[in-house]
C-alpha positions as CSV (number, residue, x, y, z in Angstrom):
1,X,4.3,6.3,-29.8
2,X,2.9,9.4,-28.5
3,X,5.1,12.1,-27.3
4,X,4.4,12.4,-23.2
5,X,4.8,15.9,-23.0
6,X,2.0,18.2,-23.6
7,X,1.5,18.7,-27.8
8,X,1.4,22.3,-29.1
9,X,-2.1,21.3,-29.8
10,X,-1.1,21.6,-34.0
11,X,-0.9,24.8,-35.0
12,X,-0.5,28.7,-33.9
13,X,-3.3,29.5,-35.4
14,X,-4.9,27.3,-33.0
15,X,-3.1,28.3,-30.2
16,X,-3.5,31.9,-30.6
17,X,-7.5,31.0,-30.8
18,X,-7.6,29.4,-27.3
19,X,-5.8,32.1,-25.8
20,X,-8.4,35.0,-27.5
21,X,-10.7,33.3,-25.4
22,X,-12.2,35.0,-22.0
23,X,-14.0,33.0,-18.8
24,X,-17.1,31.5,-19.2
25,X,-16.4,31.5,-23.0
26,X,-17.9,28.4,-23.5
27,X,-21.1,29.1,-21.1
28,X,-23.5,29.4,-24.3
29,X,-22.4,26.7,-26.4
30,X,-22.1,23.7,-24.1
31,X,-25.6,22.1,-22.7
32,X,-26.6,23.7,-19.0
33,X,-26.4,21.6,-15.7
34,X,-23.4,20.5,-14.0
35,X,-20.7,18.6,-15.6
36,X,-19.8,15.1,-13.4
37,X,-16.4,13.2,-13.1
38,X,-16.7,10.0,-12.4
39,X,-13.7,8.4,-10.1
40,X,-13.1,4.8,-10.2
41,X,-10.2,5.3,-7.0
42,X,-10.6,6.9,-3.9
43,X,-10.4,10.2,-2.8
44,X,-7.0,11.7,-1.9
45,X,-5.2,9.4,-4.6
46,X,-3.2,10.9,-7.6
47,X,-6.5,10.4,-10.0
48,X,-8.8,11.9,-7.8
49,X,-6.5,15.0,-7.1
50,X,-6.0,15.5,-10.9
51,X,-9.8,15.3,-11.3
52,X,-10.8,17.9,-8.9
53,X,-8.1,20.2,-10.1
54,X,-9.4,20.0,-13.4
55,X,-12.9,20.7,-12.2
56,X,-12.0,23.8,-10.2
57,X,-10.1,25.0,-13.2
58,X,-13.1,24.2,-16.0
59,X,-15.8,25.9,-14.0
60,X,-15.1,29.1,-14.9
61,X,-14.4,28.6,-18.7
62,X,-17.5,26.2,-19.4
63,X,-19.7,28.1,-17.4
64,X,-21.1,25.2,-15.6
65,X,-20.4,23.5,-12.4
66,X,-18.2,20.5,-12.4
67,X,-18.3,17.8,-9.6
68,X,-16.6,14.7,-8.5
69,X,-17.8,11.6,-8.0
70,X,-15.8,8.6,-6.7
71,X,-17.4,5.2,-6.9
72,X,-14.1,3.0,-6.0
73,X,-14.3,-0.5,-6.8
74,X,-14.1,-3.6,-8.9
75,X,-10.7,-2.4,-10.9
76,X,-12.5,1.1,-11.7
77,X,-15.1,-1.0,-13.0
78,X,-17.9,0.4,-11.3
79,X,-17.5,3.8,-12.2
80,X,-16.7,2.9,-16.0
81,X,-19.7,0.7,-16.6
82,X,-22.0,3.8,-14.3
83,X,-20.4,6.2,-17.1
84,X,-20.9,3.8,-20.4
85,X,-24.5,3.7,-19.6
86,X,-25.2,7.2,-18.8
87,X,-26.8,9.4,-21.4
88,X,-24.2,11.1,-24.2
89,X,-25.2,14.8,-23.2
90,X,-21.7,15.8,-22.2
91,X,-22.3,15.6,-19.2
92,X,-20.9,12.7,-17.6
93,X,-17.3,11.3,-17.9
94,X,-15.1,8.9,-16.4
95,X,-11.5,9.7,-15.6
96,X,-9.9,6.3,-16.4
97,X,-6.4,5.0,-15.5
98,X,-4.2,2.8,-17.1
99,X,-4.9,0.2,-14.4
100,X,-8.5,0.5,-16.3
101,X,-6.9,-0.9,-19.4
102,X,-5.1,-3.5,-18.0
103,X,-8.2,-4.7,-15.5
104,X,-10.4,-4.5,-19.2
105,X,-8.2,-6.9,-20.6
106,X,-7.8,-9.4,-17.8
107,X,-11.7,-8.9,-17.5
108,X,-13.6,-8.7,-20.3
109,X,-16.8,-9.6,-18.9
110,X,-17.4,-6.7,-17.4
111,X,-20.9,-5.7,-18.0
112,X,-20.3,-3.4,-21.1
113,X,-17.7,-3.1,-24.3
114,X,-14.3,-0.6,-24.5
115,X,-16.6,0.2,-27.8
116,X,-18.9,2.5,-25.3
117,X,-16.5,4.4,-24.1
118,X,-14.9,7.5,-26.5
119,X,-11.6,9.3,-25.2
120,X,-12.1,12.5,-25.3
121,X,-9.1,13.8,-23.7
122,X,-5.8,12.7,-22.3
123,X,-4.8,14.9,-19.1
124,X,-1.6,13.2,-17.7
125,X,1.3,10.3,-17.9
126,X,3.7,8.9,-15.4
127,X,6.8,6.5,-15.9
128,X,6.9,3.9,-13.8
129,X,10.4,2.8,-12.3
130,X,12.7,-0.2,-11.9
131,X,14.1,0.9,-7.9
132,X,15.8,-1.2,-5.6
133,X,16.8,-0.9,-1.6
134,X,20.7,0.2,-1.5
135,X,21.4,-2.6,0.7
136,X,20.4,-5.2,-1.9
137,X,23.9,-3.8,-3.3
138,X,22.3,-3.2,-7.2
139,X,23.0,0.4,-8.9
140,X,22.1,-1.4,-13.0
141,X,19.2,-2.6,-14.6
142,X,22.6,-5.4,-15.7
143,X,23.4,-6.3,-12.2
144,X,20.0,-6.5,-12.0
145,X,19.7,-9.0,-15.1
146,X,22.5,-10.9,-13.9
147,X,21.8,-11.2,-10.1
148,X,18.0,-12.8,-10.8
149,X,20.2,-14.7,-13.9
150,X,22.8,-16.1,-10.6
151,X,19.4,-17.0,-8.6
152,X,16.3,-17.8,-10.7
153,X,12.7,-17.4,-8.5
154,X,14.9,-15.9,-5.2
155,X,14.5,-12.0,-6.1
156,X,11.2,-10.4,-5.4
157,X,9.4,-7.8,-6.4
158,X,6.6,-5.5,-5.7
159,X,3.9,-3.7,-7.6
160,X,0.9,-2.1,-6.4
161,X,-1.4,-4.8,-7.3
162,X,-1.8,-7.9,-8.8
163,X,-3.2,-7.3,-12.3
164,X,-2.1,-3.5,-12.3
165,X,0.2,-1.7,-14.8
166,X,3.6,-2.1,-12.3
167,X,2.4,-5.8,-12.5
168,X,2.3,-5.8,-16.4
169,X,5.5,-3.6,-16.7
170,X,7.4,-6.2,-14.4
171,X,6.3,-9.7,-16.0
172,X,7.0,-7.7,-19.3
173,X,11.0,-7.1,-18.1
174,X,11.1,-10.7,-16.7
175,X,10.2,-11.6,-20.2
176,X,12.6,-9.7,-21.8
177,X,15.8,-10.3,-19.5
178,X,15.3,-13.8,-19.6
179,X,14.9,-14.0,-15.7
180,X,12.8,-15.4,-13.4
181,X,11.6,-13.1,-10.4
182,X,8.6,-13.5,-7.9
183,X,5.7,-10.9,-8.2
184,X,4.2,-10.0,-4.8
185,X,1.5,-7.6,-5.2
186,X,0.7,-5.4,-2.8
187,X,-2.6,-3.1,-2.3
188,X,-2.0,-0.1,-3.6
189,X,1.4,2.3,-3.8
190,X,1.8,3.0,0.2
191,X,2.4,-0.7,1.3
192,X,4.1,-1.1,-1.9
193,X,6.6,1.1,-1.1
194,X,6.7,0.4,3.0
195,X,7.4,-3.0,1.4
196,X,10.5,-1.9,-0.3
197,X,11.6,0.9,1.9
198,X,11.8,-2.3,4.9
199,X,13.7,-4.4,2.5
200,X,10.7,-6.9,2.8
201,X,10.9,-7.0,-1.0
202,X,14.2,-6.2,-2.6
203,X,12.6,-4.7,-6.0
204,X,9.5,-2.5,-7.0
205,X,7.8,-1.5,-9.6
206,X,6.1,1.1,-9.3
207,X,5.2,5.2,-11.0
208,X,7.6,7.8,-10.5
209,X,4.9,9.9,-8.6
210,X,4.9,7.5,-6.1
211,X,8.9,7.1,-5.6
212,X,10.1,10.9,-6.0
213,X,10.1,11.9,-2.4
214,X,12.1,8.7,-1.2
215,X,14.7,8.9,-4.0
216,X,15.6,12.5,-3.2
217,X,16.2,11.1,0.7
218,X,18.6,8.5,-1.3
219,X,16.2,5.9,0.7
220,X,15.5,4.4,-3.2
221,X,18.1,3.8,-6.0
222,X,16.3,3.6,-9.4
223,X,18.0,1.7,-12.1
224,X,15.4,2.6,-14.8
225,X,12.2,4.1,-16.4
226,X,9.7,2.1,-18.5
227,X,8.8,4.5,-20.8
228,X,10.3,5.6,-24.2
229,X,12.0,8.7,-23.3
230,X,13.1,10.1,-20.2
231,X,11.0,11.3,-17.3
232,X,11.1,14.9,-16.6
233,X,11.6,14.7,-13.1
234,X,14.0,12.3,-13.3
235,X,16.2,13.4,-16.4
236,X,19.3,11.2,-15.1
237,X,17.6,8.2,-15.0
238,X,17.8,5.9,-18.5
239,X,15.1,4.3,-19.8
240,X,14.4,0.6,-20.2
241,X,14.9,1.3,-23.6
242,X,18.1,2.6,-23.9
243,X,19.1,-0.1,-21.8
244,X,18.9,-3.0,-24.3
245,X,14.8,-3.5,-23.6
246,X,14.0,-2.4,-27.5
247,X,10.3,-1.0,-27.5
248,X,10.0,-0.9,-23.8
249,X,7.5,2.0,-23.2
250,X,4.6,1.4,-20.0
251,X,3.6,4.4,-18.4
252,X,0.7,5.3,-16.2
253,X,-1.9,7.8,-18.0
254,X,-5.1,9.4,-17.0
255,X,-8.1,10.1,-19.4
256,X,-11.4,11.5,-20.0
257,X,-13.3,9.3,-21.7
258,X,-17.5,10.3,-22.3
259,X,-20.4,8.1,-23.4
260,X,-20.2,6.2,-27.0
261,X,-23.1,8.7,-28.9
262,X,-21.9,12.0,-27.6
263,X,-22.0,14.6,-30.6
264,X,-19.1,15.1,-31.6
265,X,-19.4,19.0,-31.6
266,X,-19.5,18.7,-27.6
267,X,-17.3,16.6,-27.3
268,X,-15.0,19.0,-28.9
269,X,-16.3,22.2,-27.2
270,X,-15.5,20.3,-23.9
271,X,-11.9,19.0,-25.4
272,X,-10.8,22.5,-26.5
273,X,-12.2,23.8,-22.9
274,X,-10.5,21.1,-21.0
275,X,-6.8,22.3,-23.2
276,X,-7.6,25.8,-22.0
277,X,-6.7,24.8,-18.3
278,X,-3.6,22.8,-19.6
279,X,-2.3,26.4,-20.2
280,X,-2.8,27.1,-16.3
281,X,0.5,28.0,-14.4
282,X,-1.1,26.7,-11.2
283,X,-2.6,23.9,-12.6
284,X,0.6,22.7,-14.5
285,X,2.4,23.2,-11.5
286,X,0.4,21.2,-9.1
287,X,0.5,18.0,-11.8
288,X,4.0,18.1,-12.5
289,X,5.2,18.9,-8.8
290,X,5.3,15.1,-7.8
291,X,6.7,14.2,-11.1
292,X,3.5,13.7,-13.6
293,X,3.5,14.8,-17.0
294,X,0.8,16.6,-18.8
295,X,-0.2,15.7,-21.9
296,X,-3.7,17.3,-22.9
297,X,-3.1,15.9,-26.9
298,X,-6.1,15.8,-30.0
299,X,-9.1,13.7,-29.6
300,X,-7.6,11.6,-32.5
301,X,-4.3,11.2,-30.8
302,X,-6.1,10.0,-27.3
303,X,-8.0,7.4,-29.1
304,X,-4.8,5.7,-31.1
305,X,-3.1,6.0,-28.2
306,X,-6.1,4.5,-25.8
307,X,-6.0,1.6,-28.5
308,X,-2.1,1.2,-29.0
309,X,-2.4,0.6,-24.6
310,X,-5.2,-2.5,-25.3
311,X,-3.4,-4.0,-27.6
312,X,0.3,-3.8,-25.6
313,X,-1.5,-4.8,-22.5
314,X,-3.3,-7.7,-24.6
315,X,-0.3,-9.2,-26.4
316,X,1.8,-8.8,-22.5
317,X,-1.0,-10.7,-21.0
318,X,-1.1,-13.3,-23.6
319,X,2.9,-13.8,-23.7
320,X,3.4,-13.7,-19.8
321,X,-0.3,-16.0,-18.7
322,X,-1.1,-13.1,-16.6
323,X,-4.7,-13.5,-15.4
324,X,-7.3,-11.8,-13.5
């Protein structure tokens, strides 16, 4: 499994390379016009702040400008299938989620193939979290276990849609605790968390990003993380993993992915350009505030890892009947 902290991008050499490099380096080599991201979420979300960062930040190293577009909709469908048919120049990409994955396997009908997609770039991850309300009385993922064990189909709990990567990462924990808890899904992380924050719903699964503030208020208690290793912004926390969950790694992730038939020369040119601004104090900063990782790894490292999530989202949809 990938490492989710930001890679050291292979070798000094390498590094010392990028940072040789002045603004507007890349203005010659990469084709003119402007540059578009393509948005599947709305505006003001995590995705879309992450996007426009990232655009601010590439203009003056590429040389060209670089706009966001959302087109909300359909799972991030919309804005996928509007990218997969545009024209491989390098200059169109959608900025896809891991909700993308899971909607692509619960939907493959969706007007075009993963096959016309190509990663070019992962930018971020997130952990999601196991939390619970204090007054349910819960402080481990055991008591956890053993309270839905006590009362099978009684405990709820929340994700931020049905279908989504909480969803996934939930049905995968009921499968291996042996357990049987209730899945309300709510639209999107706000309610989601309203939900649990009331006590409506006992339990929610949902990213870190989207927990940080209320757990510092001690309004949350979270019993675990779902990915392999530790979150950095919550270092205290164990892991599913550690737990007793062997293997137990879903996180949320952003990517870049471009056009199937983009030449692979741009598509370099715009991945070594788009590692420049992981280097970025203010841009690292404003990612990782909320507690987001950044990850910025090789273009062959983003497409194993883009097919390791098909394939766990696959086999997790298969084993637990989830469907669209």
């Amino acid at each position: 499994m990938i490492n989710l902290t930001r890679r050291s991008f292979g070798t000094l050499a390498l590094a010392a390379a990028a940072a040789s490099l002045t603004r507007g380096a890349y203005a010659g080599s990469y084709p003119a016009g402007p540059i578009k991201f393509v948005v599947g979420l709305a505006a003001g979300g995590s995705t879309d702040i992450t996007a426009r960062l990232l655009a601010t930040k590439l203009e003056p190293i590429i040389g060209q400008n670089v706009i966001v577009e959302n087109r909300p909709g359909a799972g991030s469908m919309i804005a996928a299938a509007a990218v997969a048919r545009a024209e491989a120049d390098g200059k169109t990409f959608f900025v896809g989620t891991g909700s993308f994955a899971t909607n692509a396997v619960l939907s493959p009908d969706m007007g075009f193939s993963l096959e016309e997609l190509v990663p070019v770039v992962q930018l971020t991850s997130a952990a999601f979290c196991i939390a619970v309300h204090p007054s349910l009385g819960i402080e481990t993922i055991d008591q956890l276990v053993a309270r839905a064990k006590a009362e099978p189909g009684k405990i709820k709990y929340c994700s931020t849609g049905a279908g989504g990567q909480g969803h996934f990462a939930g049905e995968l924990f009921k499968s291996m605790a042996g357990v049987d808890m209730v899945h309300v899904p709510y639209a999107g992380a706000a309610p989601a968390l309203t939900a649990v924050l009331s006590g409506e719903v006992p339990v929610a699964i949902i990213d870190i990003i989207s927990y940080k503030a209320r757990v510092t208020k001690g309004e949350l208690r979270l019993l675990g993380v779902t990915s392999s290793s530790r979150a950095a912004a919550e270092p205290d926390v164990p892991t599913l993993k550690e737990l007793g969950f062997d293997k137990f790694d879903v996180i949320g992730w952003s990517i870049l992915f471009a056009p199937k038939g983009v030449a692979p020369d741009i598509a370099a040119l715009f991945h070594d350009a788009a590692v420049r601004v992981a280097d970025d104090q203010d841009f690292r900063s404003k990612l990782t505030h909320d507690g987001g990782e950044i990850v910025f790894n090789s273009q062959a490292e983003v497409g194993k890892f883009f097919a390791d999530q098909i394939e766990l989202y696959r086999t997790i949809a298969a084993n637990s009947n989830i469907r669209a």
